[in-house]
Structures are given as structure tokens and as C-alpha cells.
C-alpha positions as CSV (number, residue, x, y, z in Angstrom):
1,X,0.0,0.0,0.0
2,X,0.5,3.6,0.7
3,X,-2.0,5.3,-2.0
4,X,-2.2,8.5,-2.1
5,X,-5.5,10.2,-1.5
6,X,-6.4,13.9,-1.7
7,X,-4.6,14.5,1.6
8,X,-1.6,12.5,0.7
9,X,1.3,14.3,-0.3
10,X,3.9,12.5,-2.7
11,X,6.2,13.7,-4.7
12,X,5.6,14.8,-8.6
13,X,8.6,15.3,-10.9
14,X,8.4,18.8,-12.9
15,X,10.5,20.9,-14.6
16,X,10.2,24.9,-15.6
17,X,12.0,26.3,-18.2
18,X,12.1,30.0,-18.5
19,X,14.4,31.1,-21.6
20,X,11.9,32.3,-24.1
21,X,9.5,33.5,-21.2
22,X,8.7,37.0,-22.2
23,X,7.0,37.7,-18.3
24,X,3.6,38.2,-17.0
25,X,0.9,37.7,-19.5
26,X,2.5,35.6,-21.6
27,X,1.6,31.7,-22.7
28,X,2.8,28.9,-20.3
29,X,3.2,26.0,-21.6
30,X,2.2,22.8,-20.0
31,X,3.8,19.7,-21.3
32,X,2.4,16.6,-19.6
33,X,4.9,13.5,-19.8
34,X,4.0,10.1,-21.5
35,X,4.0,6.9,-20.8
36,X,7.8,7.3,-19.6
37,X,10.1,9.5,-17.6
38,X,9.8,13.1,-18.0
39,X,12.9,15.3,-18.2
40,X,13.3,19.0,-19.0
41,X,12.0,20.1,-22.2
42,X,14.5,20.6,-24.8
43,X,14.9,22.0,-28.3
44,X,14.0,18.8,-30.5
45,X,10.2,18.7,-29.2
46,X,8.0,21.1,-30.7
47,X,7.2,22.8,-27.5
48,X,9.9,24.3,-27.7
49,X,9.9,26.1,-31.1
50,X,6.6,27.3,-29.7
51,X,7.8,28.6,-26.5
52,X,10.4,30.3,-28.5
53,X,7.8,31.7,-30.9
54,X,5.3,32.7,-28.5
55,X,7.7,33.6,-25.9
56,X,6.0,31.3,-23.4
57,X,6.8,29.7,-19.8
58,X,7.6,25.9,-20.8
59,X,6.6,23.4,-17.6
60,X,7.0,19.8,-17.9
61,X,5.4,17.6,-15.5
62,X,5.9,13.8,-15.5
63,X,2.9,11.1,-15.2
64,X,2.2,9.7,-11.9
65,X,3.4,5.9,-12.1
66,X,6.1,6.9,-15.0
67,X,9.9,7.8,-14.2
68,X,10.5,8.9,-10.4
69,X,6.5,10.0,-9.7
70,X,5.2,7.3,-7.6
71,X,2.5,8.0,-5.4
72,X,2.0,4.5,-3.6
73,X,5.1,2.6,-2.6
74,X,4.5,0.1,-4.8
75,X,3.3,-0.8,-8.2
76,X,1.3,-3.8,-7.1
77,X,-1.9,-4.7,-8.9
78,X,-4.2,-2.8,-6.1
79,X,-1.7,0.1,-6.5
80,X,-2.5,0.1,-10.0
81,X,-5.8,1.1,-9.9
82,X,-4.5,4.6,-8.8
83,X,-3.3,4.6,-12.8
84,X,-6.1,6.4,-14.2
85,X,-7.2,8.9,-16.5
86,X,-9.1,10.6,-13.4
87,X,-6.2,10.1,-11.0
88,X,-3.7,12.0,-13.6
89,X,-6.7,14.9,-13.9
90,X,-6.7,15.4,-10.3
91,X,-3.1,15.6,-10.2
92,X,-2.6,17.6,-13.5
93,X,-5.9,20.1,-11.1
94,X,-3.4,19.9,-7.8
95,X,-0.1,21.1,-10.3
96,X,-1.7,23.9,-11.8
97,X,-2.9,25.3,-8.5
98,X,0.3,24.9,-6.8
99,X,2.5,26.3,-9.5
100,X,0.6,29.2,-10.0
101,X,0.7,29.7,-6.3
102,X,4.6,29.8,-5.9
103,X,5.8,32.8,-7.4
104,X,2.7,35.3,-8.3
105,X,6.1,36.7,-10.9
106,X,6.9,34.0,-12.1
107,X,2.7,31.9,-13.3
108,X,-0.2,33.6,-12.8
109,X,-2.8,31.3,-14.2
110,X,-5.3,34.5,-14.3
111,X,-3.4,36.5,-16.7
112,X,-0.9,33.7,-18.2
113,X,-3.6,30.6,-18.4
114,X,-1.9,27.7,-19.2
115,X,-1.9,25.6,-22.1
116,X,-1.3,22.2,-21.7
117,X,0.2,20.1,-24.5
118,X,1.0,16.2,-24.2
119,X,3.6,13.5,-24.6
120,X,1.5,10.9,-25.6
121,X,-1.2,10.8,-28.4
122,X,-3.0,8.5,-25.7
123,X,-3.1,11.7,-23.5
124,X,-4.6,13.9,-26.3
125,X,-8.2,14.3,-24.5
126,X,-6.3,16.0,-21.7
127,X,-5.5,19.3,-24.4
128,X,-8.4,21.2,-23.6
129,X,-7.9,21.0,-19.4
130,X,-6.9,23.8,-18.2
């Protein structure tokens, strides 16, 4: 065991990448890792040539169960049912609130809502969260 429920803190691999950021008001960029682990975005995804041309706030966050982001201490079969489309959204809910709660200058959700863009064509439904 060891799930983690809404009051269960775990830790979520995520990185921020600020070099085309042009500040406040501008896009952020929300790349959500596939079926794999996450590292930092880099310039041979297409994120990136549209962080440079937009001048956005790149964020990648890796999937729960995927790379170092484990939120049970196990991956046994009861675990497993905590891999789930609804499971990811709440987490993907949880991120967005807490890293537009960090730094008001560096995300503000209300003038800078994010975009989120995935890893995996399997995660395409999640494009329009946000």
C-alpha cells in the first residue's frame, strides 16, 4: 500500500524552463509526460519552437506511475488502480494550482492561463484541461 488520496502528499517530478518566457501575460506551456520518464524540455520537441515563438513559460510535469513520480510505494496490482485517466486529472488540477501559487512573478494562471500540451497521443483528450 500507501495510495495517495487527496490528503496524501507524494512527490511529482516537474520541470520549468524559463528562456523564451517574455513575463507576465504571456503563454505557459504545460507539457504533460507520456507513458515514460519526464525530463526537462528541450529544443528537438515542438514545445519548444513554440515557447520560442510565442515567448511562453515551458513546464514539464511527468505522469504519476512513470519515471520517479510514484504516489504509492508500490506498483502492485491494487496500487495500480491509482493509474487512471481521473487520477492523472486530479493531479494535473493539484499542479496547476500549486505552481501558480509559488511565485505570483513568475505563473499567474489569471493572466498567463496555461496551455497544456502532451507527450503521448494516448493523453490527447487531456489538451483542452486547463
Amino acid at each position: 500500500g500507501g495510495v495517495a488520496g487527496a490528503s496524501t502528499k507524494w512527490k511529482q517530478r516537474f520541470y520549468i524552463d524559463q528562456t523564451h518566457w517574455c513575463g507576465e501575460g504571456c503563454p505557459i506551456f504545460l507539457y504533460i509526460g507520456g507513458e515514460g520518464p519526464q525530463g526537462p524540455v528541450t529544443d528537438h520537441l515542438f514545445i519548444w519552437t513554440l515557447a520560442e515563438q510565442y515567448g511562453a513559460l515551458l513546464v514539464a510535469l511527468e505522469h504519476r506511475f512513470y519515471g520517479e513520480s510514484f504516489p504509492t510505494a508500490d506498483m502492485s496490482v491494487a496500487n495500480l488502480q491509482y493509474l487512471s485517466s481521473q487520477q492523472a486529472l486530479a493531479d494535473l488540477a493539484r499542479f496547476i494550482a500549486y505552481i501558480s501559487s509559488f511565485s505570483p512573478t513568475v505563473v499567474d494562471t489569471h493572466s498567463s492561463p496555461p496551455l497544456t500540451l502532451n507527450a503521448s497521443p494516448a493523453a490527447s483528450k487531456w489538451v483542452s484541461f486547463g
